[in-house]
N, C-alpha and C positions, 0 to 999 in steps of 0.2 A: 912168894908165888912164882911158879914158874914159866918160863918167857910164853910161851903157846897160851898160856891159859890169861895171861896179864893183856897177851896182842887182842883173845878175844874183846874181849873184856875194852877195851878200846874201839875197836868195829860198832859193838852194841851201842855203846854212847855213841859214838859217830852219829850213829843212824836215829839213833834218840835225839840228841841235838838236833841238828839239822831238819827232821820233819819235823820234831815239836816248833823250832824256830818259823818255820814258812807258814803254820799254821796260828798262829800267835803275835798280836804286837803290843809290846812291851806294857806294864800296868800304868805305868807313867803317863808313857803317852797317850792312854787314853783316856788320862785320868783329863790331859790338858785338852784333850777334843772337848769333852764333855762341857770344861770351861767355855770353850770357845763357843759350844752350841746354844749355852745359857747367855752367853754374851750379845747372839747371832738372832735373838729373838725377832728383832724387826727387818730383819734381812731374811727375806722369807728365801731366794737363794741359796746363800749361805746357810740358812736352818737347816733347808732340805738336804743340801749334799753333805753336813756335817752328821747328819740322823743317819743317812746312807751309807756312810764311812764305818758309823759306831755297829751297825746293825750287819756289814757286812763282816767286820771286825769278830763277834760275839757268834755269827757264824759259824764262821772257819771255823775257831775253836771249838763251839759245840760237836760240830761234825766231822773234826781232824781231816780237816781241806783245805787248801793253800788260801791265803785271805788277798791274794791277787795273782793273777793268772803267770804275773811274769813272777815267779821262784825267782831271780834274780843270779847274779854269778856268786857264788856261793865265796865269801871270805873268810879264809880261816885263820885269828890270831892263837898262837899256838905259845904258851909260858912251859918253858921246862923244865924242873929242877935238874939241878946240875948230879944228885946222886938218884935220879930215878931210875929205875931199871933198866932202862930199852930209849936208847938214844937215836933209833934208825928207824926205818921202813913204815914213817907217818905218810908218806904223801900214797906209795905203793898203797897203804892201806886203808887211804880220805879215800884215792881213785878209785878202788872197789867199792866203797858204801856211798858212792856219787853216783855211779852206774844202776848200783841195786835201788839207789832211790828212785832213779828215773824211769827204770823198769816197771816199779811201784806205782809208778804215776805221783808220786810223793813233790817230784822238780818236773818242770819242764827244760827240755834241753836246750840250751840257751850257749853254748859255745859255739864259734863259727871260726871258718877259716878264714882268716884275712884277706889271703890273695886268691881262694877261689871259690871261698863264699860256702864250703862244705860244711854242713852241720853234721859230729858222727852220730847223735841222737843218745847220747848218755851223760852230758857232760865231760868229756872227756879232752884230751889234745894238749900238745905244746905249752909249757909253761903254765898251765890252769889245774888248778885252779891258785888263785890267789894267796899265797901262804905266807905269813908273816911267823917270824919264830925268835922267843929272847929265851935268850938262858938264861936260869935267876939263880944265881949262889944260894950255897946252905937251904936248899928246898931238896927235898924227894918225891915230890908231886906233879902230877901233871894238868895244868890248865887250858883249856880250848874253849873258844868264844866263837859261833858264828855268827857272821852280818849277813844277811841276805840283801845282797845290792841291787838294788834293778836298775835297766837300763836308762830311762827316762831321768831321774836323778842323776844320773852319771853322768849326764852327759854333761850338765852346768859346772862339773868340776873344772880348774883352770889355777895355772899356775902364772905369777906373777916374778919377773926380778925385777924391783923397783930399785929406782936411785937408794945407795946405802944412806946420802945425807937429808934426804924426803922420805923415805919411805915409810916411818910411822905416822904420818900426816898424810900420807896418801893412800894407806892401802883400804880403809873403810869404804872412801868415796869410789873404790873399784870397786869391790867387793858390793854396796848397794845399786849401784849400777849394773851388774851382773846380774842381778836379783831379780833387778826392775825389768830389764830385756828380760829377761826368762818366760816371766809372766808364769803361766801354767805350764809350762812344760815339765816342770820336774814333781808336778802335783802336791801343789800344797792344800794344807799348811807344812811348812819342810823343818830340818834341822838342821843348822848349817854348823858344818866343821870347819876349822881354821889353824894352820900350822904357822907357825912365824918362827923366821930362824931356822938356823940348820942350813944345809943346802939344797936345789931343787928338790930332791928324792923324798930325802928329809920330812921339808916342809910339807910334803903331798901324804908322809906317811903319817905322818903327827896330825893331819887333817884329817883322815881316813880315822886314825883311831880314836881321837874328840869324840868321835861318834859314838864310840862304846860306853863312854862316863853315863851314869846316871840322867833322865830329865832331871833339869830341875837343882840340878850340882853347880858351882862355882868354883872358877879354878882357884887355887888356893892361894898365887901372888894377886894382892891387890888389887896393885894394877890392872892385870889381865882380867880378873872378873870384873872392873870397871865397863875394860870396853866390851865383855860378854854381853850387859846389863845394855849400852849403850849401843851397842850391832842389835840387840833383841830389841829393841822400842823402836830403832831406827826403821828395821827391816818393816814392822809390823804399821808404819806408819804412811810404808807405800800404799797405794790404789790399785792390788792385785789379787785379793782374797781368796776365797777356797776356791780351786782348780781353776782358779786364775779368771773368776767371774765376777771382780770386784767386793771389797769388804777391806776390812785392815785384820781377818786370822790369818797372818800369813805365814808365820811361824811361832815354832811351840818352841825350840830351842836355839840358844847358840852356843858354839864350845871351844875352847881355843886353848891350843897346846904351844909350846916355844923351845927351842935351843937357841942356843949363841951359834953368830953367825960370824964369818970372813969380813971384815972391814970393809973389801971393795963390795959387796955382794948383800942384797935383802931379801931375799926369797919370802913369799907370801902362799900358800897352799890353801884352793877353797875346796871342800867337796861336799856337795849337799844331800841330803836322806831326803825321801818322801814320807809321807805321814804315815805311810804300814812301815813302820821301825820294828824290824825283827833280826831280834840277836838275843842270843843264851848265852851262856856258860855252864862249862862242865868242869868239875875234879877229879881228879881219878886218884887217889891213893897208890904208893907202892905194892900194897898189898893187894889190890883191886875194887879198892872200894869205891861207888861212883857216886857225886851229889850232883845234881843240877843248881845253878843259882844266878848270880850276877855279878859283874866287877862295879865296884865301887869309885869312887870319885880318884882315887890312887892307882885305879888298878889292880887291886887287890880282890882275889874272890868272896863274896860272902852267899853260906849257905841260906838262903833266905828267898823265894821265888816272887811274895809280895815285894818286894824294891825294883824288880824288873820294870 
């Protein structure tokens, strides 16, 4: 296929992802609302704002309309095979189907300037939007995952450099302390991400991406799904329930990612989802061919929309 007709051919998805993302959360996740509302029986509370969730939920999707008003700062993780066609002019071409979405009314425009507070009203500006990119050997495909971030969750993120000789004994008791101050601000029930290892950046980035794994996945060393299992019962144990008006649903997931770290150095990265968890993935073939799906507990695409 030739370059013009391939670049379309990625715009379209762009814009396919991305609106289908903001209007949609994840099957998973609601599969665990539901739990949580069957659970929520006698918390008339908690019942009602978890019915409200699902209803607003099933919404959006009927009507293809954002299932919360903040569209979020749109993340784009970007997999590239290393012989896929066209190694250039992704972001020239995210920044055009970010505009045209906001046109649409599809995003609200949610970028601002730092130092003088200007919003250009397309998503647009300085280093934004958020783009992560690997190169995967021996592939010729292209993979793209969006997370629609919202503000409110973002804000609970925080990064940690703990003593290297403490810091596996220490970083939990942060981390559910972070939680507990929050309360509702990041609207739960949430999902918390976790990077260990690496350095600050690292650590923040491996937090960020936890988030993409399946609900519901355990990471595959031991160990670490230990303390997934043990952050999720802990978290869930505080007295701050749905949108933080007491119950224990206070979280559907936890996910935790790791590298090797520096000797002197333990970097810890949290960053937390709220309960509209919206993220797709896309493939695109060399040839142009487009599937929607989702990344697997590896990272790996599968074509499959029920695992979402």
């Amino acid at each position: 296929m030739d370059r013009l007709n391939l670049l379309k051919i990625i715009e379209n998805s762009l814009y396919s992802l991305i609106s289908y993302s903001a209007q949609t959360v994840t099957k998973r996740t609601i599969n665990e609302i539901e739990k949580m509302l069957e659970n929520e029986k006698k918390n008339e509370i908690a019942h009602s704002q978890l019915e409200l969730m699902l209803e607003n939920i099933l919404y959006g999707k009927k009507n293809q309309i954002p299932v919360c008003q903040d569209t979020g700062l749109i993340n784009i993780f970007i997999q590239l095979g290393e012989n896929f066609p066209i190694i250039s002019d992704f972001k020239k071409t995210i920044i055009k189907i970010l505009a045209q979405l906001t046109n649409d009314s599809k995003l609200r425009a949610n970028t601002v300037d730092p130092i003088k507070f200007h919003n250009p009203g397309d998503n647009s500006g300085l280093n934004t939007p958020p783009i992560y990119l690997e190169l995967i050997p021996n592939r010729d495909d292209l993979i793209i995952t969006i997370l629609n971030k919202g503000g409110g969750c973002e804000n609970i993120s925080a990064l940690y450099m703990l003593n290297p000789a403490t810091g596996f004994e220490d970083f939990i008791p942060l981390i559910l302390n972070e939680i507990k101050n929050a309360g509702g601000k990041p609207c739960p029930p949430i999902i918390v991400g976790i990077g260990i290892g690496g350095d600050s950046v690292k650590s923040m980035y491996l937090a960020k991406k936890a988030l993409l794994r399946p609900i519901g996945t355990r990471n595959r060393r031991e160990e670490v799904s230990a303390l997934e299992k043990n952050l999720l019962n802990q978290i869930n144990a505080l007295d701050i329930g749905v949108m933080g008006l007491g119950g224990h649903s206070n979280c559907i997931d936890v996910h935790i990612e790791w590298a090797m770290r520096h000797p002197a150095s333990y970097p810890v990265g949290l960053v937390v989802e709220c309960y509209s968890h919206r993220t797709i993935s896309g493939r695109i073939s060399k040839e142009g061919g487009f599937f929607m799906g989702y990344l697997d507990l590896n990272y790996n695409f599968v074509k499959n929309e029920d695992g979402v």
